[in-house]
C-alpha angles and dihedrals in degrees: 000000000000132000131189116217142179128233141152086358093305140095122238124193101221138192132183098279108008128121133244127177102216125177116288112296121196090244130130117231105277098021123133118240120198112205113198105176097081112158117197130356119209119200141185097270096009153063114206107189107134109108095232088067101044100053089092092040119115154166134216126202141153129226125245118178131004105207154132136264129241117275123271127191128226113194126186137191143168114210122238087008099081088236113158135165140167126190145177135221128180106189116214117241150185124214102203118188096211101220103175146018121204116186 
């Protein structure tokens, strides 16, 4: 059983234990999560995607890790001006253990 869910903007294809590594939710290590805006949920011998049927739908997972992502670097430059400029960014992350789906 799969289940898509959203999540921080974005859309995760999610199975009972699998990770996923989500934007930074306000959630303390081991704590359960509970995420209410699935999608679609996609069985062995069904699809379940109309909204009516999804507003009971969940998915429970635990967290697992609050961190942050590796550094990336954002350089930018005007030709012929002598405009340069370098920049960082470490983007905050969850790392959620998905333990159940209930549809």
């Amino acid at each position: 059983m799969y289940a898509v869910v959203k999540t921080g903007g974005k859309q995760y294809k999610v199975a009972a234990n699998s990770r996923i590594r989500v934007e930074k939710l306000d959630y303390a290590v081991n704590d359960i999560v509970e995420l209410d805006s699935v999608q679609m949920i996609i069985t062995e011998d069904k699809i379940i995607f109309e909204p009516d049927a999804l507003k009971s739908a969940r998915v429970l997972a635990r967290v697992e890790e609050q961190g942050r992502g590796k550094k990336i670097r954002v350089y930018k430059k005007k030709r012929r001006k002598g405009y340069e400029r370098v920049q960082g960014h470490r983007q905050s992350y969850t790392l959620l253990h998905i333990q159940e789906i209930k549809a």
